[in-house]
C-alpha positions as CSV (number, residue, x, y, z in Angstrom):
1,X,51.0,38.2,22.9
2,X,48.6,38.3,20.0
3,X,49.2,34.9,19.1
4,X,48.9,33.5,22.4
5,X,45.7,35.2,22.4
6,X,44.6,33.5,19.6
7,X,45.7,30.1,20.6
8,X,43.6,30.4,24.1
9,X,40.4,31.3,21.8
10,X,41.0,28.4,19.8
11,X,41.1,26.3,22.9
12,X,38.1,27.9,24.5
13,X,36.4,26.8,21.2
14,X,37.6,23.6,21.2
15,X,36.3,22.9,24.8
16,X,33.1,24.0,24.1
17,X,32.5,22.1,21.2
18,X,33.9,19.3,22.8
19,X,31.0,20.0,25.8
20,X,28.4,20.3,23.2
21,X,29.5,16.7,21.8
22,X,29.4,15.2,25.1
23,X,26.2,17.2,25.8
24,X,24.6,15.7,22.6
25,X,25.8,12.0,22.6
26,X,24.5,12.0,26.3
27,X,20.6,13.1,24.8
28,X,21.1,10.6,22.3
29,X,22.0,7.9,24.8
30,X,19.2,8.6,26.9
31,X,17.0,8.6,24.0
32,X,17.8,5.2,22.9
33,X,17.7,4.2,26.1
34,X,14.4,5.3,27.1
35,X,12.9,3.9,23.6
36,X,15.2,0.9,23.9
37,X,12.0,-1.6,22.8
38,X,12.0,-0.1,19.1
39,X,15.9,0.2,18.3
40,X,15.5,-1.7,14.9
41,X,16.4,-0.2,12.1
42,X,13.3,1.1,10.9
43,X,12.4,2.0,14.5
44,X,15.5,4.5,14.7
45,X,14.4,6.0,11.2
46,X,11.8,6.3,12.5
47,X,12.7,8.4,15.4
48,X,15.3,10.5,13.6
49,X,12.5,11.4,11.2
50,X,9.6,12.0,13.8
51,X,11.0,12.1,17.4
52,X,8.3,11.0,20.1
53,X,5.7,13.2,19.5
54,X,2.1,13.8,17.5
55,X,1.0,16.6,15.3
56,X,-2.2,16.4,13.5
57,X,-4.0,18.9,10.8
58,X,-7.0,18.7,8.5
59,X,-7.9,18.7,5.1
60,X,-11.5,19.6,3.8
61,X,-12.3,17.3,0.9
62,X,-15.4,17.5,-1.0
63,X,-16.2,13.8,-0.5
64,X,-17.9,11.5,2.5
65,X,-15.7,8.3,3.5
66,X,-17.5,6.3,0.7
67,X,-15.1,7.8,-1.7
68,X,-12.2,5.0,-2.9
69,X,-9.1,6.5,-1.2
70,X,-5.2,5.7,-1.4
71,X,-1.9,7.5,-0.7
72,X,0.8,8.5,-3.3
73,X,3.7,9.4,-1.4
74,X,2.5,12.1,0.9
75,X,-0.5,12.9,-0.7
76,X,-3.7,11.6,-0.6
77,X,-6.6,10.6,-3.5
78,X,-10.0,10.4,-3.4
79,X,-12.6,9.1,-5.6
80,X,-16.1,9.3,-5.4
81,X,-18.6,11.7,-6.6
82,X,-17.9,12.0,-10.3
83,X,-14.8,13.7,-9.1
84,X,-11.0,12.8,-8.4
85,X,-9.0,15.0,-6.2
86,X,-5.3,14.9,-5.0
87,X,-4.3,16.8,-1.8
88,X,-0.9,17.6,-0.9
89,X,0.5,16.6,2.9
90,X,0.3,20.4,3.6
91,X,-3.2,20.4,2.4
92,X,-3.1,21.8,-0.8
93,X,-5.0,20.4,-3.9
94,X,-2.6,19.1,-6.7
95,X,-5.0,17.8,-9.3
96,X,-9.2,17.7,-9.8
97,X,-10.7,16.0,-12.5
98,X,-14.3,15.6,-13.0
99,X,-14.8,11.9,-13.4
100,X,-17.8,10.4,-13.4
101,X,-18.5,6.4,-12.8
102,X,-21.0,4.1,-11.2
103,X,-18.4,1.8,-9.0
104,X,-15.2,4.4,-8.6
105,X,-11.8,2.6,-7.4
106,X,-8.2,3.1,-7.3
107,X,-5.0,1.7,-7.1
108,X,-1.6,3.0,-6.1
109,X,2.4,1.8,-6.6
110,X,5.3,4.4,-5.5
111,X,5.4,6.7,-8.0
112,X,1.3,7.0,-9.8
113,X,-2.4,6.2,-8.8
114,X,-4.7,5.1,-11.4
115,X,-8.5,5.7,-10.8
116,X,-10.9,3.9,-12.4
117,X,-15.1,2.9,-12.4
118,X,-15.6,-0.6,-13.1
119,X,-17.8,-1.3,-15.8
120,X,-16.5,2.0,-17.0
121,X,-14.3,2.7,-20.3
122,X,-12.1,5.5,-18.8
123,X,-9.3,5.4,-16.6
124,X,-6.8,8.1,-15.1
125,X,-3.3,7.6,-14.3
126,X,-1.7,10.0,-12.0
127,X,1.5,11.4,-11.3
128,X,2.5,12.2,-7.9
129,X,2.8,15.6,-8.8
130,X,-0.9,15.4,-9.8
131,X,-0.2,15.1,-13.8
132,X,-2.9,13.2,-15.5
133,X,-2.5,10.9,-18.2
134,X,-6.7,9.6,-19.5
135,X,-6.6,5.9,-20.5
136,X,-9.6,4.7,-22.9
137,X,-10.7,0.9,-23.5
138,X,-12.8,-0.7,-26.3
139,X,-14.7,-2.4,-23.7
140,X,-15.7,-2.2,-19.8
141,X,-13.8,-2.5,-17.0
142,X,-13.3,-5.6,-14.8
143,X,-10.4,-5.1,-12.9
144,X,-6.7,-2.8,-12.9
145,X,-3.5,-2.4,-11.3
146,X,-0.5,0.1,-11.6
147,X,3.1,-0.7,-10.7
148,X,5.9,1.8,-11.5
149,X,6.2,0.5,-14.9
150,X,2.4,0.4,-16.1
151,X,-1.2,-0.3,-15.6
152,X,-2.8,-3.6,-16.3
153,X,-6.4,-3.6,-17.0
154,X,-8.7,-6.1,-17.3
155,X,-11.9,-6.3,-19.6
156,X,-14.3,-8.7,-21.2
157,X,-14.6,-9.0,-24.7
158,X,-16.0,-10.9,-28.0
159,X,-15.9,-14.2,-26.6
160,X,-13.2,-14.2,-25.0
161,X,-13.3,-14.6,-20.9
162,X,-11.1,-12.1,-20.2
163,X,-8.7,-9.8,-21.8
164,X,-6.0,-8.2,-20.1
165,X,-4.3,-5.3,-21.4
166,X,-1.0,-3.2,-20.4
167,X,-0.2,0.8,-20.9
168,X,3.2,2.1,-20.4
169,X,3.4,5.1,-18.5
170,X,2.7,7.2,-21.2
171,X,-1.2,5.3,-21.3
172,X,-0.5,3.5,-24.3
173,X,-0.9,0.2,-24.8
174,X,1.7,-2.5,-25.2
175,X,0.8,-5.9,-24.9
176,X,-2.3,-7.6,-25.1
177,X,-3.3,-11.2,-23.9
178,X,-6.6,-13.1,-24.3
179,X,-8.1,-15.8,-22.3
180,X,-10.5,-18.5,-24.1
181,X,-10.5,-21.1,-21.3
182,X,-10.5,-19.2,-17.8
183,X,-12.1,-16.5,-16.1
184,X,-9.5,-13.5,-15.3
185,X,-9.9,-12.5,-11.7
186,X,-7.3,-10.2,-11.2
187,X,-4.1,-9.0,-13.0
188,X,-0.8,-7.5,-12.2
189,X,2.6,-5.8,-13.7
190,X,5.8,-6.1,-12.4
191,X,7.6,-2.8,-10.8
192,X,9.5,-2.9,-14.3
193,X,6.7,-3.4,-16.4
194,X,8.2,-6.0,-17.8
195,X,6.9,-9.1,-16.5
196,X,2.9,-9.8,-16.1
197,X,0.6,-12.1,-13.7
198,X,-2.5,-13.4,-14.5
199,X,-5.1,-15.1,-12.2
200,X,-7.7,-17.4,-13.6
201,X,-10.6,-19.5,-12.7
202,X,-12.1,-22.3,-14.6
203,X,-13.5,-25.8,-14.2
204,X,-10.3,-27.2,-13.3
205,X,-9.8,-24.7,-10.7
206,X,-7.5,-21.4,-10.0
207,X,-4.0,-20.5,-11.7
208,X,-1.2,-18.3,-11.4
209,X,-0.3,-17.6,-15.2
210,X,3.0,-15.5,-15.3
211,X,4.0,-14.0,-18.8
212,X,6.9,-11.9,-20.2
213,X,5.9,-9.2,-22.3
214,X,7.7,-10.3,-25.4
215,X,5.6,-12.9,-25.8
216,X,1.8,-14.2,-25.3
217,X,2.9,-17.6,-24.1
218,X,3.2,-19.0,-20.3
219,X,6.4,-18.4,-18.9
220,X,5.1,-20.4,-15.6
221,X,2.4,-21.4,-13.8
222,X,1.1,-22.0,-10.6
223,X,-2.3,-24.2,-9.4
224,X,-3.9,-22.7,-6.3
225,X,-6.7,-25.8,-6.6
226,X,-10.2,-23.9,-6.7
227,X,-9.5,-20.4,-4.7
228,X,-10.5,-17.6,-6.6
229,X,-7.4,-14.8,-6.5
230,X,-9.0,-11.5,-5.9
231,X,-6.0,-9.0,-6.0
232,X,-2.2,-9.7,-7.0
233,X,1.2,-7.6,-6.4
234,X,4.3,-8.0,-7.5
235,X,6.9,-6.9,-4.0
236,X,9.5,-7.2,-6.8
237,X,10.5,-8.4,-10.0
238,X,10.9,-12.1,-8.4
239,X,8.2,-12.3,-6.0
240,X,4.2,-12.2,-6.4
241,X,1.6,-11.4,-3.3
242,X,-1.4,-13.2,-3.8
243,X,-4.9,-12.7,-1.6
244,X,-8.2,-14.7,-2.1
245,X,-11.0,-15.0,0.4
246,X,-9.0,-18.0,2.0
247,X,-5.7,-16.1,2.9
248,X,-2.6,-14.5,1.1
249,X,0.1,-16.6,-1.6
250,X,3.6,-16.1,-2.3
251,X,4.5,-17.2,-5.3
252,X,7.8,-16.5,-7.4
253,X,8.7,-15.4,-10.7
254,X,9.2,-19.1,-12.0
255,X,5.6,-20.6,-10.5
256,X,7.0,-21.8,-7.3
257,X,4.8,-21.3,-4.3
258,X,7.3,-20.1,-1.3
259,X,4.1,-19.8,1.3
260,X,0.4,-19.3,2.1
261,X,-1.2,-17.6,5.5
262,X,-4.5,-20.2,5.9
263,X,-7.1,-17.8,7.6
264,X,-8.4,-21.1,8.6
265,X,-12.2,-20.6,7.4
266,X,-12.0,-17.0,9.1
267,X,-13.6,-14.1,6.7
268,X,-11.0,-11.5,5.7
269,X,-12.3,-8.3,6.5
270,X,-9.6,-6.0,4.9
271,X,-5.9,-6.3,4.1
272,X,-2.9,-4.2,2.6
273,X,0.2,-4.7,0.6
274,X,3.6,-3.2,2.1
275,X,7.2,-3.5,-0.1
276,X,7.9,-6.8,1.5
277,X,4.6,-8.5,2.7
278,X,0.9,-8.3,2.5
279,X,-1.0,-8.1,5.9
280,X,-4.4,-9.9,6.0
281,X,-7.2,-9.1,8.5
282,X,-9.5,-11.8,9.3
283,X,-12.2,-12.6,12.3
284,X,-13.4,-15.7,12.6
285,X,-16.8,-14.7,14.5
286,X,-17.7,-11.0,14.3
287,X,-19.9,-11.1,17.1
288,X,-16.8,-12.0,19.4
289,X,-14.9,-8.7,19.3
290,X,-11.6,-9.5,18.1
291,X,-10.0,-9.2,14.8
292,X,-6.9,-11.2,13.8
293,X,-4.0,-9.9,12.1
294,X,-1.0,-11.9,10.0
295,X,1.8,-10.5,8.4
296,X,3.3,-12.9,5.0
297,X,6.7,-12.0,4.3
298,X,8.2,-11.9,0.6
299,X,10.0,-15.3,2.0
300,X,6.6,-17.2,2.3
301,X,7.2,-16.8,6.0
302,X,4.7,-15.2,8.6
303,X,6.5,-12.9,10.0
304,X,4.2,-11.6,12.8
305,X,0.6,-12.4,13.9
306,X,-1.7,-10.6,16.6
307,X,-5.3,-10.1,18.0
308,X,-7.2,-6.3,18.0
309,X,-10.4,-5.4,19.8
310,X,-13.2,-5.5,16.3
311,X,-15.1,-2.6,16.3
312,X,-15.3,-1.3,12.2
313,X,-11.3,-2.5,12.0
314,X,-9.7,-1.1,9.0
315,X,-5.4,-1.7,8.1
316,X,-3.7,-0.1,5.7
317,X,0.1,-0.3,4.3
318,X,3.0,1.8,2.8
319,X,6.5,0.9,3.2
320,X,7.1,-1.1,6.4
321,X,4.2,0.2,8.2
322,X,1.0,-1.2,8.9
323,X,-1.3,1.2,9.9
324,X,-4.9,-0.4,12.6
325,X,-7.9,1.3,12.8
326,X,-10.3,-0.1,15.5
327,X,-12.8,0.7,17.8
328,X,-12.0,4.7,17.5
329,X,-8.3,4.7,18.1
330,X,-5.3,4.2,15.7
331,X,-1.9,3.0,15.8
332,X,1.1,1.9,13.4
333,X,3.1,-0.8,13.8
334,X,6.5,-2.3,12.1
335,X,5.7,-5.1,9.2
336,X,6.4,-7.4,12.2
337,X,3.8,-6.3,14.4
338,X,6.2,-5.5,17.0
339,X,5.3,-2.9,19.9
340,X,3.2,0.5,18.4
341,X,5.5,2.9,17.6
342,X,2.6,5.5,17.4
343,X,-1.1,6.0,17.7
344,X,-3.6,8.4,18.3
345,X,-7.5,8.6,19.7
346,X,-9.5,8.6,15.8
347,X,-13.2,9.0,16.9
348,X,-15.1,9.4,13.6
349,X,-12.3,8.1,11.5
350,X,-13.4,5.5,9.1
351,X,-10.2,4.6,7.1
352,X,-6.6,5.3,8.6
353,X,-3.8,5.2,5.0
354,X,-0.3,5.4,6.1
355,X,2.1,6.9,4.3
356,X,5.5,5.9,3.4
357,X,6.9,8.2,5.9
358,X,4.9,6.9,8.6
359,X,2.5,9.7,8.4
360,X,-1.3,9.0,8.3
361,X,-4.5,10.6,6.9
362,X,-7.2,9.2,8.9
363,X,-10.3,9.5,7.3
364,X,-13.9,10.5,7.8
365,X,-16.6,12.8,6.3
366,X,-15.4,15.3,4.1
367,X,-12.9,15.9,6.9
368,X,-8.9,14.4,6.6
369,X,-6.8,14.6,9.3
370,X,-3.3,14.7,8.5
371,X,-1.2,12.9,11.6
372,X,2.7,13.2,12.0
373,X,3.9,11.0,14.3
């Protein structure tokens, strides 16, 4: 009697489970169904990590939206003021460090920040768990960049045009390389910190100079005719993102150019690097109203193009998002520029950084505001 007792509770058990399956596949179904326009891959991540719905909390920081500001992960940096700060994403302050330059900037990779004045001699690199590391230079500042493996910063020395100059992770420096000939516009290290890019600008026009760090000669090199580069990034080890007022670059390891979004004689007003693509936004009239927006994959292919209403438009990057701000609202989109999976009314907001995670900090006066979507 006993054990037929236990069997029928085992039964029961099973049968309810089996209910609660069939209960929870059908949710799931209708789910999917009823978000059936974002069932890529990163649009069901997405889901799973967020569901459908907003939250939103703020952070008092100590700085107006002038301040240079980035995200590291889930937190956000600000710079501006003679200060540096580094909020957590439930609002708590990880670092502060009184920092003072004329022209505060920073730059960001996936695991450190490094802030910077140019025409300064100091520069901080920071950990994501708001660790500091102070980096000094013999001469000012020009231009930097941080990737995973390092910091490349650019100054001007002796008589030299430019000298570029890479710090491990540790701030010390490893390599140094001079330029006699051209003027260095921008720099960058490769996620390994192995591999370095150099642009440069002289008389005969604008180059692409890639170098290993084992030695101070050319590996490759590229010829982007007389467009000045103003910011490069390596998406990985192979690949290079290039941007200049004229439009974005893809260039590999080796020197080839694999593609180039033409903004057409448009003026870029703002763009953003993601893992896989750099996103350029451009107006060709700012009295019209609308803003223009093209995505350049790693491939050399543009991957997704679209027009926003112009009021102030700001975009940021992280990941495979791309986060709009325009004309007091705010919404994230895939790195195609598919359908929004998100947005939210920002009135005030002045800079909207996505995070990774798809969360955003939009910013305004002293005041961010933290939104999940």
């Amino acid at each position: 009697m006993a054990e037929e007792e236990k069997k029928s509770k085992k039964n029961l058990r099973r049968t309810a489970l089996s209910a609660v399956g069939v209960l929870l596949l059908a949710a799931i179904a209708v789910v999917l169904i009823a978000n059936r326009k974002d069932l890529s891959a990163q649009g069901l991540k997405r889901f799973f990590r967020f569901g459908r719905s907003g939250s939103a909390s703020e952070i008092a920081v100590g700085m107006d939206s002038s301040a240079s500001s980035a995200v590291l992960g889930d937190s956000l940096v600000l710079y501006g003021g003679g200060e540096i700060a580094m909020y957590g994403k439930d609002g708590s302050q990880l670092a502060y460090l009184v920092e003072k330059a004329d022209s505060p900037a920073l730059c960001v990779c996936d695991k450190y920040a490094l802030a910077y004045g140019i025409g300064g001699t100091h520069a901080v690199l920071l950990t994501s768990k708001g660790e500091s590391k102070v980096i000094k230079t013999d001469s000012p500042i020009l231009a930097a960049s941080v990737s995973n493996g390092g910091a490349a910063l650019t100054t001007q020395s002796g008589g030299y045009k430019g000298v570029v100059t890479v710090y491990d992770t540790s701030g010390r420096a490893v390599y140094k390389w001079s330029s006699a000939s051209a003027y260095i516009t921008a720099a960058a290290l490769s996620p390994s910190g192995k591999r370095l890019a150099v642009a440069g600008l002289s008389g005969e026009g604008a180059k692409l100079s890639f170098f290993s760090l084992d030695s101070e000669n050319e590996k490759a090199v590229c010829a982007v005719g007389e467009d000045m580069l103003a910011e490069l990034r390596f998406l990985s080890e192979e690949r290079l993102a290039a941007v200049s007022p004229k439009g974005a670059y893809m260039v590999s390891w080796v020197g080839e150019l694999k593609g180039f979004s033409d903004l057409g004689g448009a003026a870029l007003l703002d763009y953003a690097f993601g893992d896989s693509f750099v996103a350029l936004l451009s107006a060709a009239d700012k009295w019209r109203g609308t803003a223009h927006i093209a995505v350049l994959e790693s491939s050399g292919a543009v991957s997704g193009e679209m027009d926003i209403v112009s009021e102030d438009p700001r975009i940021s990057a992280s990941g495979e998002n791309i986060a709009v701000l325009s004309a007091g609202s705010m919404s994230v989109y895939g790195a195609r520029l598919g359908e929004a999976y998100s947005g939210c009314e920002a009135p005030g907001a002045k800079k909207a950084l996505v995070c990774r995670s798809g969360a955003v900090y939009l910013i305004s006066d002293y005041l961010a505001q933290r939104f999940v979507p």
